[in-house]
N, C-alpha and C positions, 0 to 999 in steps of 0.2 A: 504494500500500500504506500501512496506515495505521501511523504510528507510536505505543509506548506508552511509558508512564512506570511507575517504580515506587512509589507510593504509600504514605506511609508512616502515612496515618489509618485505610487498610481495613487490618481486620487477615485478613479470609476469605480475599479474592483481591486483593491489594495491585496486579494489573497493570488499569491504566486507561487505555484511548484517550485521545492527546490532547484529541481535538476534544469529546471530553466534559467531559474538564477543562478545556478554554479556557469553555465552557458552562454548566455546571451548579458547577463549583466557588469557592466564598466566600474559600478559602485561597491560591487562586494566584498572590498579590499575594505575599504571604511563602512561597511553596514551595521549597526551593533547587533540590529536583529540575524544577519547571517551568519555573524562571528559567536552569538552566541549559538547558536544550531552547533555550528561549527563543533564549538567546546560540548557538547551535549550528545552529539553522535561521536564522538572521538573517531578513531582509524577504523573503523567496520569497514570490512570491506563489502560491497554490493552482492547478493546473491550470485548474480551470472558474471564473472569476470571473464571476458572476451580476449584477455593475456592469457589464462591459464588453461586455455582451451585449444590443444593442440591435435589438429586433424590426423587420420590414420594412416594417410599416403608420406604427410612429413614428418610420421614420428619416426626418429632413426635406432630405436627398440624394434625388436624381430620378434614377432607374435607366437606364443606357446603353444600352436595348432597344430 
């Protein structure tokens, strides 16, 4: 489920998906609301990590078959 933040530069719809803001926003270096997220989720890493995910053609391990 995805987490959001309350934004305080939208003034329409102030709630914004993280992963958007980690993304698309120039501010998040100074945000106090993203910095605290920040501190709050500490290093989790995401369920699917697309690094650790090594296809069966380029793995250079020889399969026990």
């Amino acid at each position: 489920m995805a987490d959001y933040l309350y934004c305080t530069r939208k003034k329409n719809n102030p709630r914004i998906d993280v992963r958007i803001c980690q993304a698309k926003c120039s501010f998040k270096d100074s945000c106090a609301e993203f910095q605290a997220y920040e501190e709050r989720s500490g290093n989790q890493s995401p369920i699917l990590n697309s690094r650790l995910i090594i296809s069966p053609v380029l793995n250079p391990m020889a399969s026990k078959n």
